[in-house]
C-alpha positions as CSV (number, residue, x, y, z in Angstrom):
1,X,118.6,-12.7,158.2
2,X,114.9,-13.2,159.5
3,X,112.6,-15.4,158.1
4,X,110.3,-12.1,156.7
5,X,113.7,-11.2,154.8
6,X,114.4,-14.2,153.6
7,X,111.0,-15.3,152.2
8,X,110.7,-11.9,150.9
9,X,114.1,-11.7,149.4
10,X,113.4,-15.5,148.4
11,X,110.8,-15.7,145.6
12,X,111.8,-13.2,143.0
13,X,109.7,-15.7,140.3
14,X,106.4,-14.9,141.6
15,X,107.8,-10.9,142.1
16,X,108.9,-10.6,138.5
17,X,106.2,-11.4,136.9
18,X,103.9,-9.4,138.3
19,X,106.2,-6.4,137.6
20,X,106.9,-7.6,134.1
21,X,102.6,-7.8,133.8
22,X,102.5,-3.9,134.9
23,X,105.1,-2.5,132.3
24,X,103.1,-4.6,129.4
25,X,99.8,-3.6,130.3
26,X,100.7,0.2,130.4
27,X,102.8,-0.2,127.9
28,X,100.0,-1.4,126.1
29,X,97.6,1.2,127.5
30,X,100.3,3.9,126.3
31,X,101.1,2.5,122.7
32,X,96.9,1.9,122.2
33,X,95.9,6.1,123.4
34,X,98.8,7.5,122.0
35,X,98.6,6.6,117.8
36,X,98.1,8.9,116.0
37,X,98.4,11.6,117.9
38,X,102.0,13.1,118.5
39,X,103.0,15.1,115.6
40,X,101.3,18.8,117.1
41,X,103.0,20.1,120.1
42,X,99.6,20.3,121.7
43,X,99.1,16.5,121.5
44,X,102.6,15.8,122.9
45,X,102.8,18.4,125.9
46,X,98.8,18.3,126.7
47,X,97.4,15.1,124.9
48,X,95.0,17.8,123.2
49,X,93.4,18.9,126.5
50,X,91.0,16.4,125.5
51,X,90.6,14.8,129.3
52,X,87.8,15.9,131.8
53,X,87.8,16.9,135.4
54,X,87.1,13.0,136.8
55,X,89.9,12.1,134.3
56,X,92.4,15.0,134.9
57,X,91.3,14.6,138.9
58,X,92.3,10.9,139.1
59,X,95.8,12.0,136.9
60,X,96.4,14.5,139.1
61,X,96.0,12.1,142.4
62,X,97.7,9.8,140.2
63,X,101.0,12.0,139.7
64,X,101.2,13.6,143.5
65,X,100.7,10.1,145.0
66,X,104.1,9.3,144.4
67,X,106.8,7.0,145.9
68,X,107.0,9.7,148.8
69,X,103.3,9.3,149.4
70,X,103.1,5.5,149.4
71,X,106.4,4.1,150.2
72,X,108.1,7.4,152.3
73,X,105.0,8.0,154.5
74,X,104.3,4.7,155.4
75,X,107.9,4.0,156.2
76,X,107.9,7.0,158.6
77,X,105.2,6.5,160.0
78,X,106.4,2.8,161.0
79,X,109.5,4.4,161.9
80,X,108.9,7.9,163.9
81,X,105.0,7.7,164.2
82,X,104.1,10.7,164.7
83,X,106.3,12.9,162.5
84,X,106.1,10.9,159.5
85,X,102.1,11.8,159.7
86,X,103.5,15.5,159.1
87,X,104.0,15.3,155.5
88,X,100.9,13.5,155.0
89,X,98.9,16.8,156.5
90,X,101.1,19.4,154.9
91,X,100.6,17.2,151.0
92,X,97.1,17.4,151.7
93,X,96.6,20.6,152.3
94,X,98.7,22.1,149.9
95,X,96.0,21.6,147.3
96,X,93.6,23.6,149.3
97,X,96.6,26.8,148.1
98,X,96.2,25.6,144.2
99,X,92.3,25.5,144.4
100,X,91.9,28.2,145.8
101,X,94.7,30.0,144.3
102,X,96.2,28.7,141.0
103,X,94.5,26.0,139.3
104,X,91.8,28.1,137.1
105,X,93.5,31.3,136.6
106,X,96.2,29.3,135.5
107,X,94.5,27.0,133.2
108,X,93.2,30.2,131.6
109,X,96.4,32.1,131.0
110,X,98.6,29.5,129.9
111,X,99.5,26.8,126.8
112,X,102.0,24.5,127.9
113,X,103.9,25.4,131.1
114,X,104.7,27.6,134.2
115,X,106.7,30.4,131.6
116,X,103.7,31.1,129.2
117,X,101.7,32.1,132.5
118,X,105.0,34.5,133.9
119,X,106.2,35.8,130.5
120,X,102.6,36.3,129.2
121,X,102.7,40.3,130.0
122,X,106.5,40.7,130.2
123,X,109.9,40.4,128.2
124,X,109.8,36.3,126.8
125,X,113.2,35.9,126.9
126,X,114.4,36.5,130.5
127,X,111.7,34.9,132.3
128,X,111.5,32.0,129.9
129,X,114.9,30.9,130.6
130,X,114.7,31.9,134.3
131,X,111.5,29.9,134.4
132,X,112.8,27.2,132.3
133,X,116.1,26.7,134.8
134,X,113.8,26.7,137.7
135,X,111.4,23.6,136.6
136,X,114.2,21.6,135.3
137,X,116.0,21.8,138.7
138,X,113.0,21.3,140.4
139,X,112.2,18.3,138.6
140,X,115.3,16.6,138.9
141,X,115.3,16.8,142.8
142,X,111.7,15.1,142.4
143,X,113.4,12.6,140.3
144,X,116.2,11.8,142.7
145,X,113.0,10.7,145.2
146,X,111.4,8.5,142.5
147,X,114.0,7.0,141.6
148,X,115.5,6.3,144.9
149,X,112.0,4.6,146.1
150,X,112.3,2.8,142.6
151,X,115.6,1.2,143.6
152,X,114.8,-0.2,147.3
153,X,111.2,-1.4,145.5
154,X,112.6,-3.7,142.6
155,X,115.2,-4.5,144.7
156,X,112.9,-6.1,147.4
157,X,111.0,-7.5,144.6
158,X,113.8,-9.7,142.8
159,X,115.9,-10.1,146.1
160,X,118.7,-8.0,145.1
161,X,121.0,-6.4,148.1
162,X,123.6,-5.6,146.5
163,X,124.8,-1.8,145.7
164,X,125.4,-2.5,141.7
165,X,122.4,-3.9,141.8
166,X,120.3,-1.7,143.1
167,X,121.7,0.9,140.4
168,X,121.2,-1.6,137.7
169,X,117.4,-1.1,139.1
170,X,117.7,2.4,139.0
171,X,118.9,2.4,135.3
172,X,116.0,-0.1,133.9
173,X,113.7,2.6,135.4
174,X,115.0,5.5,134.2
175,X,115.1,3.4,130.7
176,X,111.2,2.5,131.0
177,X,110.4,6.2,132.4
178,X,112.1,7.5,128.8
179,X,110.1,4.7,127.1
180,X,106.7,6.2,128.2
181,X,107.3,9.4,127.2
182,X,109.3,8.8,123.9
183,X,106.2,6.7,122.8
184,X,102.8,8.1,124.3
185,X,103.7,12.0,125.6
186,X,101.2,13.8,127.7
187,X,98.3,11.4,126.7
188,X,99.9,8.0,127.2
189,X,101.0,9.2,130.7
190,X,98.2,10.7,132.0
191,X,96.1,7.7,131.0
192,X,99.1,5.5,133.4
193,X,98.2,7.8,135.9
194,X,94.8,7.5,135.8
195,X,94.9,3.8,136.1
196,X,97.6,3.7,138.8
197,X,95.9,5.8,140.8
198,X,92.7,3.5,140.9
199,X,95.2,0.6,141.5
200,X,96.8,2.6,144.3
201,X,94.1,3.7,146.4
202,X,92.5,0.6,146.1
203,X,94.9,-1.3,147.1
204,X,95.8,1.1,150.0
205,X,91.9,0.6,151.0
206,X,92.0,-3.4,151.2
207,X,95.5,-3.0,153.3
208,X,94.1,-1.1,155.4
209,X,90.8,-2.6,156.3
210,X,92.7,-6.0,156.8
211,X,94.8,-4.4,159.5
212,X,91.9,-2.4,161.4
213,X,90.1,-5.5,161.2
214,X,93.4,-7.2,163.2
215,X,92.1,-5.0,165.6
216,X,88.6,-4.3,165.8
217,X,88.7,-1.2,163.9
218,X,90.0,0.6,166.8
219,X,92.8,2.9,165.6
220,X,93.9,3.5,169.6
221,X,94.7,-0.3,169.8
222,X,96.5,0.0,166.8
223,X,98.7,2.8,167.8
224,X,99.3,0.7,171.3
225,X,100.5,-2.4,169.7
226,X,102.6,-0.6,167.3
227,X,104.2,1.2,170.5
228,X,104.4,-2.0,172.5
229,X,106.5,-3.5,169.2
230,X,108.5,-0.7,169.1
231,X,109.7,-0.9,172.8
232,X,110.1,-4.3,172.3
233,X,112.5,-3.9,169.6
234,X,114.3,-1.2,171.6
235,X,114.9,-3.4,174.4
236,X,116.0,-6.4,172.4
237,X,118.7,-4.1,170.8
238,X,119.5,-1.3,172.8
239,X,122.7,-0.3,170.4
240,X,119.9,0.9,167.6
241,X,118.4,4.0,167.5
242,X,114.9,4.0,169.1
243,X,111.9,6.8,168.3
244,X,109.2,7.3,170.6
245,X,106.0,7.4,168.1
246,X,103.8,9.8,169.8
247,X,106.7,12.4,170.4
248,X,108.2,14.2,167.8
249,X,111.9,13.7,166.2
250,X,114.8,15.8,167.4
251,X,114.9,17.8,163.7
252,X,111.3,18.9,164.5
253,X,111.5,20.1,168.2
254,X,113.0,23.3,166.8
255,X,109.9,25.3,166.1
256,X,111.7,27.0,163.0
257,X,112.7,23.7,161.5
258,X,109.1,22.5,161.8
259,X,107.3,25.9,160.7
260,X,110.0,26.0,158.0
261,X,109.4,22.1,156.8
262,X,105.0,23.4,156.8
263,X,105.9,26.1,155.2
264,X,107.5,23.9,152.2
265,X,105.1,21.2,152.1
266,X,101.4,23.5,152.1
267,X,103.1,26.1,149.7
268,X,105.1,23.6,147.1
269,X,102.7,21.8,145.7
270,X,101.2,25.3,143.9
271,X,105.0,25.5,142.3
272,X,105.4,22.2,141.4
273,X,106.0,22.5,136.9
274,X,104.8,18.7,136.8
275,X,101.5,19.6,138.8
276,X,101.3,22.6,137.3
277,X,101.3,21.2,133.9
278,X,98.2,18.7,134.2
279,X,96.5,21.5,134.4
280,X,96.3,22.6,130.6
281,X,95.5,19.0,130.1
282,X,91.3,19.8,130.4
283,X,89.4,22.0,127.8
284,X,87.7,24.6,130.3
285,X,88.5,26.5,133.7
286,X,85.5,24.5,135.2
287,X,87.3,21.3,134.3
288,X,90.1,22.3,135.8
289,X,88.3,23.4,139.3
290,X,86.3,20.0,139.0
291,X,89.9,18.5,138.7
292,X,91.1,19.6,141.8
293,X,88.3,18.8,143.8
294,X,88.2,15.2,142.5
295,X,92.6,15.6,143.8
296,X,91.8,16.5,147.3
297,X,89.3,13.4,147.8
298,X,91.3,10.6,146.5
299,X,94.6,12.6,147.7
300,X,92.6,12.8,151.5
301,X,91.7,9.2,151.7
302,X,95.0,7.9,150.6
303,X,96.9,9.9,153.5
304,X,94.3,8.7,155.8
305,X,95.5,4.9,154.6
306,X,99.0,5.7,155.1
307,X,98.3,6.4,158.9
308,X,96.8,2.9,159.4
309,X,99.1,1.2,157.3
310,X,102.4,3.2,158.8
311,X,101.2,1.8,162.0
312,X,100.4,-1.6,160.9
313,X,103.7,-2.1,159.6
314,X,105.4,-1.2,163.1
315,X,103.2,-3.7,164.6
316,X,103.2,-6.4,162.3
317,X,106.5,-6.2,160.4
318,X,108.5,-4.3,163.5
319,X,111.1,-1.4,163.0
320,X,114.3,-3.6,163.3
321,X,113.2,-5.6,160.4
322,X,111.8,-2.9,158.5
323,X,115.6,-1.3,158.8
324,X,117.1,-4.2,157.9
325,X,115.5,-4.7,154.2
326,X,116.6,-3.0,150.8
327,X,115.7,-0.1,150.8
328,X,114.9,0.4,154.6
329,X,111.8,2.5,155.5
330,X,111.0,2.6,151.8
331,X,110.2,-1.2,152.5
332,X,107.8,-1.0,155.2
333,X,104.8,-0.9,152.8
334,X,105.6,-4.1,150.8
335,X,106.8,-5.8,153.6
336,X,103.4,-5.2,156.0
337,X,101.5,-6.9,152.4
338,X,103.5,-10.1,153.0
339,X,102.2,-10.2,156.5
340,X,98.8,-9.9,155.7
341,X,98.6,-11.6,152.4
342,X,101.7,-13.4,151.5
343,X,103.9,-13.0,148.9
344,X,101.3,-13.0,146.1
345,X,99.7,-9.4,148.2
346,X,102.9,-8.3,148.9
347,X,104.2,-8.6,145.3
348,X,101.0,-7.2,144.2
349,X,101.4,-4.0,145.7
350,X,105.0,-3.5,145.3
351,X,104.1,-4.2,141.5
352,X,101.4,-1.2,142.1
353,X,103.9,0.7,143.5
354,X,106.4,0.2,140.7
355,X,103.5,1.4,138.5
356,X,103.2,5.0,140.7
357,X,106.9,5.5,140.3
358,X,106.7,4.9,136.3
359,X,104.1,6.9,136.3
360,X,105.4,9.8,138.6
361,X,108.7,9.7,136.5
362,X,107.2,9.6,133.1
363,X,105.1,13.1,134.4
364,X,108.1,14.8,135.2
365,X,110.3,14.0,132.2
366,X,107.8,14.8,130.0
367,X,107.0,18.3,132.1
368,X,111.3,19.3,132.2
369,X,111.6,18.2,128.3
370,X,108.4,20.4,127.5
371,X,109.9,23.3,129.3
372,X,113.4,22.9,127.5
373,X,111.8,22.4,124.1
374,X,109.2,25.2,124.4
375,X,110.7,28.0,126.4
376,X,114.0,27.7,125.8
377,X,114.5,26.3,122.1
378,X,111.2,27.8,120.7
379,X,110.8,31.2,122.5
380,X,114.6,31.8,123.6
381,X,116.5,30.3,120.8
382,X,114.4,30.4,117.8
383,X,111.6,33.8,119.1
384,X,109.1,32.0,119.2
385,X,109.2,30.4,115.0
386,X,110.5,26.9,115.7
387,X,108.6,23.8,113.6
388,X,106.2,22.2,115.7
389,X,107.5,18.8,114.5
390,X,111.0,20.0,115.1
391,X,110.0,21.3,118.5
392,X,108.3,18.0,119.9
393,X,111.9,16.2,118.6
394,X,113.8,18.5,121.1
395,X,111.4,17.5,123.7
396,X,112.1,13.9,123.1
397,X,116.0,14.1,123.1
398,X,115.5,16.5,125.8
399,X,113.6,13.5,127.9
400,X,116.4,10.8,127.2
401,X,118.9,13.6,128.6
402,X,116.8,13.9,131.6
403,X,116.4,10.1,131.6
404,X,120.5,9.8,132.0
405,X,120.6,12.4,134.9
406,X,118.2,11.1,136.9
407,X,119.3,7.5,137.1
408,X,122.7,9.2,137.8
409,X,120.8,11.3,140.9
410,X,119.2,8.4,141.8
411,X,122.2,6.4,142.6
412,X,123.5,8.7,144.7
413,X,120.1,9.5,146.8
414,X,119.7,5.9,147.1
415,X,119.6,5.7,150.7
416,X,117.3,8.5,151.1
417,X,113.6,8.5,153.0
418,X,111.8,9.9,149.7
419,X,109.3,11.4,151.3
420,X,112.0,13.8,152.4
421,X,113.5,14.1,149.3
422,X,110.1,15.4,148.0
423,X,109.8,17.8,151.1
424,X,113.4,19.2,149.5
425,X,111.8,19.5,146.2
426,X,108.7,21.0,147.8
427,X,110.6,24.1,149.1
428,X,112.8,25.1,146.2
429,X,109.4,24.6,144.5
430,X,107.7,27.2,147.4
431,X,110.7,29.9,147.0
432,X,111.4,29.9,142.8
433,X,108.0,29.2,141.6
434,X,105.2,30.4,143.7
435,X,105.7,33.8,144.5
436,X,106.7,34.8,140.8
437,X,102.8,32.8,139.4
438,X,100.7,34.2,142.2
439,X,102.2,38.4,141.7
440,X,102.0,37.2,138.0
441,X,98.6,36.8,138.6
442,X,97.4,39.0,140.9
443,X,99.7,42.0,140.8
444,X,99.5,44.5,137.7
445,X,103.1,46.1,139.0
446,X,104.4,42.9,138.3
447,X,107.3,43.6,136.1
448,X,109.8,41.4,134.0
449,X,112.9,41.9,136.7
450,X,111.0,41.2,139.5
451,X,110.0,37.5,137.7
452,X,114.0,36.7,137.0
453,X,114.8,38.2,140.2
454,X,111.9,36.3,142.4
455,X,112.9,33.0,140.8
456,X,116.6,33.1,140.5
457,X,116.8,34.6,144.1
458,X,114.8,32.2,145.3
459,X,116.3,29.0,143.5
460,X,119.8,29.9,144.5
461,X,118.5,30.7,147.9
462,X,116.8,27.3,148.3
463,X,119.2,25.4,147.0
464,X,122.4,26.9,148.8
465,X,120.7,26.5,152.4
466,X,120.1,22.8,151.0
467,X,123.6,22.4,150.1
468,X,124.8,23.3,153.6
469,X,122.2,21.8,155.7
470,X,122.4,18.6,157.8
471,X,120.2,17.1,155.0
472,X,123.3,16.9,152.4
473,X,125.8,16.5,155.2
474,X,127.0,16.2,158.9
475,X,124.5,13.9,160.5
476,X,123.5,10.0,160.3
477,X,120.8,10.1,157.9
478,X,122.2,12.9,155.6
479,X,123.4,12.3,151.9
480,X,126.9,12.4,152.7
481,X,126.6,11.4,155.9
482,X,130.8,11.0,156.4
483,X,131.7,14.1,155.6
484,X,130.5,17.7,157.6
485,X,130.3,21.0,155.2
486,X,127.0,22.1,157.1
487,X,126.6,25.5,158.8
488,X,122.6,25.6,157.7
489,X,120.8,24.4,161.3
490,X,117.8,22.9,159.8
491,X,116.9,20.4,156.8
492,X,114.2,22.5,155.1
493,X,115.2,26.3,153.8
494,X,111.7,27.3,153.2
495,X,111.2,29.4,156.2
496,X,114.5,32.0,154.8
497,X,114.0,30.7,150.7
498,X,110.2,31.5,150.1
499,X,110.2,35.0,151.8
500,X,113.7,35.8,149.6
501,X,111.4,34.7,146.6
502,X,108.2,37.2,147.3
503,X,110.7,40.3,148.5
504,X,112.8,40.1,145.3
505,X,109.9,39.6,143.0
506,X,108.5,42.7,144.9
507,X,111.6,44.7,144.5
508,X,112.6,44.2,141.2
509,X,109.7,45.5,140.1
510,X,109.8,48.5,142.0
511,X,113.4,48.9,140.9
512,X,113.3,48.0,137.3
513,X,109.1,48.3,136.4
514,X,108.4,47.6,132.8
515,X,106.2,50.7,132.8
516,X,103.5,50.7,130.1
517,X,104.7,48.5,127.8
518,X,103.0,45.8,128.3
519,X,99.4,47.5,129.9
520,X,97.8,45.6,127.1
521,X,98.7,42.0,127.7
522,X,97.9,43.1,131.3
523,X,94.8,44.1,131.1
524,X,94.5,41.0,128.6
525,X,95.6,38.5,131.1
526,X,93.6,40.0,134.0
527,X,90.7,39.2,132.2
528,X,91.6,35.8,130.6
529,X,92.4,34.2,134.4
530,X,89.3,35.7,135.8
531,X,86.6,34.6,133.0
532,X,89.1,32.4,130.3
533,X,87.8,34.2,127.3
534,X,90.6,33.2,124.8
535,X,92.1,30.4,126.6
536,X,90.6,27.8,124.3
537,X,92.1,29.4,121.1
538,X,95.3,29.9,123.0
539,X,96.4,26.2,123.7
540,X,94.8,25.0,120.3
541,X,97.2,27.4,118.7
């Protein structure tokens, strides 16, 4: 063991308590927004819509920069160089899709989630429950990369190697993630967003001013020594795999695998239910525009920080070390803080780190349970007439259920580069979710079996390819990396899945139109996303 691992490893004292100050402060933050608020559906799914755009904005950031962005990225970065830089492009640009695309005509049109926008002119039922399947799956594969970055982070902080205890780890989050939701809902999260994402980015900012400074702000110097460690590394142990960090990886020389892998990372983000959802969370269409556009600034800097920092920590930290922590690449972040600040920095920002994955977590368990508890229990099982009160209760137990399968998930993803796991997420996001919200929009032939067709056709399509793809199994860094049930060529299915997703939407509803049955919540719902007459009295229903 190195000296970096063992001091560390070494001083879980000075690591805990940190942590420990993080969940009491937003604990805090979430028991002191949250009273007196959580008896109306509205103030547990949306926190009342009572946020504005600079709020919602910083939220938004806040939920998207996730343990992928921050711990992922940087780790493959240090790792691959160039290719880990991909996902930091494709999550940025993806939001130019839902600005441009989704986020006000959604706003407009819906109450609580993705289904009130697809069933709003068609049959409830169907596309409810297609809808609803669709973002709980979706969620728990975003889970499985929280929680995995969750586990290699507490374990670096309290020194813990060990395999049973990294899924105690695993379990205390999943535990706190319930906690948040349970207590504050939609307004005790977002307001942990909000104030994660200021800790984030700002911490990201000092990080990576220190290292330019290493350097005298010359990023080419940078990128040299960060090349210069990596040979050196190589050379020293020539039985380790080595990556050259200005070519790309062997998975992305095949142009299909890396069109496929764009494909999933610029369109995903406009499917995402968690995303989605923060957008009923301001009062007015303009809000929710000003949102955005508040998003794609802090979201932009913080991938331009990632770059700096991914490169640091190959310089400063090295790649053989990196590997050789908890959590591997997932480390690189925390570990570069201990080489510029000791471990009172370093414990500082994996303790801001811990706080983006609490936060993340508690956004998606609250998005799945809302789903569950308003499409399927509300409109499917009880049409629509289900108590408020009774309602919100289902979306709690529903968010301790969710709670249990993603620690389980977790544990079994463990290993993973998250940022990956989040591209995975990203494409079965881009196939079951996008094509059926932007025809739902945009298309008045749009019918009821071309929504269950488009989403169903595209989950199973997404997920199959993902099942049989060197991702799951077959190759080193796959989830079952020991066993070989792949026939899929590439990691990402989005190139095949998405297409499946827009060409069954499009023929169901030639095959099966709903004719004019529903002309008037058409022509209702075209005129609602393009001016939001109504919207207001809609989600204060």
């Amino acid at each position: 063991m190195t000296t970096l691992e063992t001091q560390l490893l070494g001083n879980p004292l000075i690591n805990i308590g940190i942590f420990a100050g993080f969940v009491v402060i937003t604990m805090f933050v979430v028991i002191r927004v949250s009273q007196g608020g959580k008896k109306r559906a509205g103030d547990f799914y949306t926190g009342g819509a009572q946020f504005d755009g600079r709020q919602n904005g910083f939220a938004i950031a806040g939920d998207y920069l996730s343990a992928a962005s921050f711990l992922g990225i940087v780790g493959a970065v240090a790792l691959y160089g160039y290719d880990g830089l991909l996902y930091s492009v494709g999550f940025l640009v993806a939001w130019l899709v839902a600005l441009l695309l989704v986020a006000e005509p959604l706003r407009n049109t819906g109450k609580y989630t993705m289904a009130d926008v697809l069933s709003f002119r068609m049959r409830q039922k169907p596309v409810r429950t297609a809808a609803a399947t669709s973002t709980l799956v979706i969620s728990f594969f975003y889970l499985l990369a929280q929680m995995a970055g969750a586990g290699a982070l507490v374990s670096l902080l309290l020194g813990i190697s060990s395999g049973w205890g990294q899924n105690l780890v695993i379990g205390i989050v999943g535990a706190l993630m319930v906690g948040y939701v349970l207590i504050g809902g939609m307004k005790g999260t977002t307001w942990v967003q909000m104030i994660k994402a200021v800790l984030l980015i700002a911490g990201a900012l000092v990080m990576t001013v220190w290292v330019l400074a290493f350097k005298g702000f010359n990023m080419s110097a940078l990128i040299g020594e960060a090349i210069d460690k990596t040979a050196a590394d190589a050379a020293a142990n020539p039985e380790l795999p080595t990556f050259d960090l200005l070519a790309p990886m062997e998975r992305y020389t095949d142009p299909v695998g890396l069109i496929s892998m764009g494909i999933a990372l610029v369109l995903g983000a406009s499917g995402l239910p968690h995303v989605l959802m923060r957008f009923y969370t301001v009062p007015t269409a303009k809000e929710a525009r000003r949102s955005v556009t508040w998003a794609i600034g802090l979201i932009g800097a913080f991938y331009l920080f990632t770059m700096v920092l991914g490169y640091g920590a190959a310089w400063l930290v090295g790649p053989e070390a990196i590997r050789g922590m908890p959590g591997g690449a997932n480390a690189a972040a925390p570990a570069l803080a201990y080489h510029l600040g000791g471990a009172v920095l370093m414990a500082v920002i994996a303790g801001v780190a811990f706080a983006t994955i609490l936060a993340v977590v508690a956004g998606l368990a609250i998005t799945a349970s809302a789903s569950f508890a308003h499409d399927i229990y509300n409109n499917v099982l009880k049409d629509g007439k289900a108590d408020p009160a009774k309602e919100v209760q289902v979306a709690r137990w529903t968010s301790v259920l969710i709670g249990v399968v993603a620690i389980l998930g977790g544990i079994l993803a463990k290993e993973q580069n998250v940022a990956f796991l989040v591209s995975l997420a990203f494409a079965i996001a881009a196939s079951a979710n996008l094509p059926s919200i932007l025809y739902s929009l945009y298309w008045k032939k749009f019918s009821t079996a071309g929504a269950v067709w488009s989403i169903t056709g595209g989950l199973i399509t997404a997920i199959v390819l993902i099942a049989f793809s060197p991702a799951v199994s077959g190759s080193p860094g796959s989830m079952f990396p020991d066993v070989d049930f792949s026939w899929f060529p590439w990691d990402s299915p989005a190139i095949f899945s998405v297409p499946v997703g827009f060409f069954l939407g499009w023929l169901g509803s030639v095959v099966k139109p709903d004719g004019d049955q529903f002309a008037d919540q058409g022509a209702e719902m075209e005129v609602r996303s393009m001016t939001g007459a109504g919207a207001a009295a809609a989600i204060d229903h």
